[in-house]
N, CA and C atoms as a LAMMPS dump frame, in Angstrom:
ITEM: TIMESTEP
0
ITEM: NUMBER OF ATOMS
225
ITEM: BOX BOUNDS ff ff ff
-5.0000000000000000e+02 5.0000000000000000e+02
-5.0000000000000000e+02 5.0000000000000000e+02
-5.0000000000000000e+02 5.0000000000000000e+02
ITEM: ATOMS id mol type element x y z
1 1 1 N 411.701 195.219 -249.413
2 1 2 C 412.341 194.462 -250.477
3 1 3 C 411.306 194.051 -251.513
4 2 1 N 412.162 194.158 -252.658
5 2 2 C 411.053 193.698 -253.916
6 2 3 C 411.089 192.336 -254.096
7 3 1 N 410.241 191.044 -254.537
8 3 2 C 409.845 190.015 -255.097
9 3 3 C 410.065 189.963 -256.581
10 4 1 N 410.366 191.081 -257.078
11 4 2 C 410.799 191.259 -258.676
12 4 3 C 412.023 189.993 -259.009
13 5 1 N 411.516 189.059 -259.998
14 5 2 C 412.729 189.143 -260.909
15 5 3 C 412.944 189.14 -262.142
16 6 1 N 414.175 189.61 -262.46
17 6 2 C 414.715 190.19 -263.383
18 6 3 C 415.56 188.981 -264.065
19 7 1 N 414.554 188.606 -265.499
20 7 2 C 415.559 187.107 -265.843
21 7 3 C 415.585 188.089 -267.531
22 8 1 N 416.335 187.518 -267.805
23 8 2 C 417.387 187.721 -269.74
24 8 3 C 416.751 186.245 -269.988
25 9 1 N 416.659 185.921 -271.301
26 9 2 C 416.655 185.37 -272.202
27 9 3 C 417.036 185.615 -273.775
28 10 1 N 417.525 184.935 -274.464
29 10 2 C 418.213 184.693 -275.525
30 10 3 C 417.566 183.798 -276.727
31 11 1 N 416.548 184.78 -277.042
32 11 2 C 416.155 183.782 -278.35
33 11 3 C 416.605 183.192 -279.297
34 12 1 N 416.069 181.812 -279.362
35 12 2 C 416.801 181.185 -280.632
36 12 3 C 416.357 181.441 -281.73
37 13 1 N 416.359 182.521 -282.706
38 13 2 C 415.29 182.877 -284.113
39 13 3 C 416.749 182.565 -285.106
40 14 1 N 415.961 182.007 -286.135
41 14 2 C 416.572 181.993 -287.287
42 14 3 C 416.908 183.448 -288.031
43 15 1 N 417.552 183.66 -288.738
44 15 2 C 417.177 185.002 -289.887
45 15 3 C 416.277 184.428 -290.814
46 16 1 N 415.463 183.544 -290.835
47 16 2 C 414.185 184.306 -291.587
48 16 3 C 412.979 184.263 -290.799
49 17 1 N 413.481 183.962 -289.611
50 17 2 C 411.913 184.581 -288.694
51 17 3 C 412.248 185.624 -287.878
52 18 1 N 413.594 186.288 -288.012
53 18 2 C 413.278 187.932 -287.452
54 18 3 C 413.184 188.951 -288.998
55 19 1 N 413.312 188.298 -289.992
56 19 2 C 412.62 188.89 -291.435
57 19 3 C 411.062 189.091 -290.956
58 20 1 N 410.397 187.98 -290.719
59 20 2 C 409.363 187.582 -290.475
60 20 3 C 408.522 188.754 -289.649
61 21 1 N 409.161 188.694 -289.053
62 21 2 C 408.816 189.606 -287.36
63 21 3 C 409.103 191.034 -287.804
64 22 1 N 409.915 190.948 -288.553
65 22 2 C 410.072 193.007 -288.717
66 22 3 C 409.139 192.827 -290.163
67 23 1 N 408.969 192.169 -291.005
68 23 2 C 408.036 192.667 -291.894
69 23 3 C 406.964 192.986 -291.543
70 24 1 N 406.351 191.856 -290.341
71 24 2 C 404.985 192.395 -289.867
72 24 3 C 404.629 193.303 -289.548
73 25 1 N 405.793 193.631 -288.578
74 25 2 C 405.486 195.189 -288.016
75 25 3 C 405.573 195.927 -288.742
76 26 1 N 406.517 196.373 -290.014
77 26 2 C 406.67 196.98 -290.746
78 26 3 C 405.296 197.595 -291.482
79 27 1 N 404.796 196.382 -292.077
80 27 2 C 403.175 196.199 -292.283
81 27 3 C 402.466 196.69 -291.548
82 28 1 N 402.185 196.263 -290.535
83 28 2 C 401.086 196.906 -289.597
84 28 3 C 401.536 198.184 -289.279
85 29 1 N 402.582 198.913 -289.359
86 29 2 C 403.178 200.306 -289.343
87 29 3 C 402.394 201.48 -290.706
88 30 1 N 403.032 200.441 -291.465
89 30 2 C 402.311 201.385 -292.82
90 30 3 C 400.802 201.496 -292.834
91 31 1 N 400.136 200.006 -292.934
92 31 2 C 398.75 200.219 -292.641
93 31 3 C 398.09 201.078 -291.561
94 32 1 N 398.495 201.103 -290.26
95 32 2 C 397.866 201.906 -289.476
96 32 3 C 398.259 203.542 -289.664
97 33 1 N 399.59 204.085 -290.493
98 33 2 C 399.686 205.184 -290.777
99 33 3 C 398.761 205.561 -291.746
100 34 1 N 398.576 204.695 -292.801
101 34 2 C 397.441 205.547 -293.659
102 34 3 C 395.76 205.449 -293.566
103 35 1 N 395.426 204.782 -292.511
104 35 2 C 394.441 204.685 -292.036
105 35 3 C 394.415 205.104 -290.564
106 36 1 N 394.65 206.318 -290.483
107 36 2 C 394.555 206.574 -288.981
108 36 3 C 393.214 207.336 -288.772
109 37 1 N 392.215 206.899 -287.85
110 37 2 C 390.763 207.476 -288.376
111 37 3 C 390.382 207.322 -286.582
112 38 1 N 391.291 207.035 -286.155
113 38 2 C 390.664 206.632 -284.952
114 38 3 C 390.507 207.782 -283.579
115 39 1 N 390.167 208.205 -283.045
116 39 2 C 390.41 208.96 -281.388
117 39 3 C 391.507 209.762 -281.455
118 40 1 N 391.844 210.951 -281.152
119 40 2 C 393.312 211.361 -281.092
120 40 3 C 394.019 210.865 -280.025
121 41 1 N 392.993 209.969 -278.855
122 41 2 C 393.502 209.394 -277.396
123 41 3 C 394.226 208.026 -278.719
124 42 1 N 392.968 207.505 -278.927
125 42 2 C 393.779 206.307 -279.836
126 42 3 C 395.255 206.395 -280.729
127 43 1 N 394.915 207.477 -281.742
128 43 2 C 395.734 207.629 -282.453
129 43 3 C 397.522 207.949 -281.847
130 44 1 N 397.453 208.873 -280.718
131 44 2 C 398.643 208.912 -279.446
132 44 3 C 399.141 208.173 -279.122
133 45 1 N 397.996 206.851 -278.795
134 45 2 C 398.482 205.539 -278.106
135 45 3 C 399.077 204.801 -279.346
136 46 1 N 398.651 204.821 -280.283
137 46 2 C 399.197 203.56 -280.832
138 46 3 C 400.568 204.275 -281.651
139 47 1 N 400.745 205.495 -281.91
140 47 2 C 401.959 205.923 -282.135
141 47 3 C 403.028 206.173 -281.347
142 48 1 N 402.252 205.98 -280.019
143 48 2 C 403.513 205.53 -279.131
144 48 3 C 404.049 204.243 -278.594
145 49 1 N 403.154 203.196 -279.323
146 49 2 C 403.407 201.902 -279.166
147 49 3 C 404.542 201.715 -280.554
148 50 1 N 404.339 202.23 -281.032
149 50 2 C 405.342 202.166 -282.449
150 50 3 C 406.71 202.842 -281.944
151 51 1 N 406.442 203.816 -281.393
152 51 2 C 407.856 204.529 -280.657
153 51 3 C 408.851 203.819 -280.436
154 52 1 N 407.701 202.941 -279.376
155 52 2 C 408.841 202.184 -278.011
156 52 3 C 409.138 200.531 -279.423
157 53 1 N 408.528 200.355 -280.659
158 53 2 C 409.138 199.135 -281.325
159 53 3 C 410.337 199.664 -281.929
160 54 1 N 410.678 201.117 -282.263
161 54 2 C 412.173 201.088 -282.799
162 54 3 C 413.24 200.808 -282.32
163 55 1 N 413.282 200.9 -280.832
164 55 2 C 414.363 200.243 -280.716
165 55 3 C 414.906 198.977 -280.718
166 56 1 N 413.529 198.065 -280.386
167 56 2 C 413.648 196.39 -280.791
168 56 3 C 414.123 196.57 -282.318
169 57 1 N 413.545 197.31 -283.376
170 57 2 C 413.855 197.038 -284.514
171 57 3 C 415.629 197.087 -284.586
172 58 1 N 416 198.032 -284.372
173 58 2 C 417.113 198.514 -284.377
174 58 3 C 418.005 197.557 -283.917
175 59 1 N 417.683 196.907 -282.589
176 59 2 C 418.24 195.6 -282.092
177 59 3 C 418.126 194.61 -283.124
178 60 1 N 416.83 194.344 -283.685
179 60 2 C 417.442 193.233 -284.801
180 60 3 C 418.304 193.389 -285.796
181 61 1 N 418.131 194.477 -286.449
182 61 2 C 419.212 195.347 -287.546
183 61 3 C 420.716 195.376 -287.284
184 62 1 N 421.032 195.638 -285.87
185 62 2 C 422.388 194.948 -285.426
186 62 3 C 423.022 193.711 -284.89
187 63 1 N 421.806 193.245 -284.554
188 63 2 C 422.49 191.688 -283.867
189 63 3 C 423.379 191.289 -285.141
190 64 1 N 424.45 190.892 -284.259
191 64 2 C 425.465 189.726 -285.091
192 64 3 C 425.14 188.218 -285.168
193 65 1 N 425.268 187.617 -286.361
194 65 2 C 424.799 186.292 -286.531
195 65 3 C 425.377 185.254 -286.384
196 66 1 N 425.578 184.237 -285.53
197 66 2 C 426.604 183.462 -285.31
198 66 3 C 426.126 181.885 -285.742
199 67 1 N 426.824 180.95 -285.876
200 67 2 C 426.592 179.56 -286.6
201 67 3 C 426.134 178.572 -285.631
202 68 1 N 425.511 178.409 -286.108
203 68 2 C 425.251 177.036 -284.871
204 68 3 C 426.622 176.183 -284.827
205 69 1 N 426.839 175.677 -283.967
206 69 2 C 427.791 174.517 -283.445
207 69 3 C 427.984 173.165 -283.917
208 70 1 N 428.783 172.401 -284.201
209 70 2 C 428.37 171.054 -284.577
210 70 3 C 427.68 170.088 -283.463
211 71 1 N 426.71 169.569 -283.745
212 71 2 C 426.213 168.449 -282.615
213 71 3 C 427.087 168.02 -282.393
214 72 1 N 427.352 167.562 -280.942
215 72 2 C 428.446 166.635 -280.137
216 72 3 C 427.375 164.796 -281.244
217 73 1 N 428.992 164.123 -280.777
218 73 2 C 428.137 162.68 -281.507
219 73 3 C 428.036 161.77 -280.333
220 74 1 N 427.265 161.359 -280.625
221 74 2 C 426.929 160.196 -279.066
222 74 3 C 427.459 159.19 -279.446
223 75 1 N 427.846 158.452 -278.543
224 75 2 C 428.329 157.203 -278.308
225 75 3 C 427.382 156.057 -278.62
């Protein structure tokens, strides 16, 4: 038997900090494409680290955006 666990979480990001988060990468995407000078071991690796970010991207590009709730009022 495995000791693994397997937990989900649900970030709370605003839309302008998953703007935030895909511009960076976006950025560091372009920059490391036109400066690629490095190892072809390097250069492999880090274009396959970019691989495996499209589909997070893609996940942000579809999430649906929902409203926050009204605070309950305290007594």
């Amino acid at each position: 038997m495995s000791n693994e666990k397997h937990l989900y979480t649900t970030p709370f990001l605003f839309e302008n900090d998953v703007k935030l988060i895909m511009d960076s990468i976006m950025q560091t995407q372009d920059y490391w494409g036109s400066k690629r000078n490095g190892t072809l071991a390097w250069d492999t690796f880090c274009q396959s680290r970019i691989d495996e970010l499209e589909p997070l991207l893609n996940k942000f590009d579809s999430a649906n955006w929902k409203e926050l709730p009204e605070p309950t009022k305290e007594i």
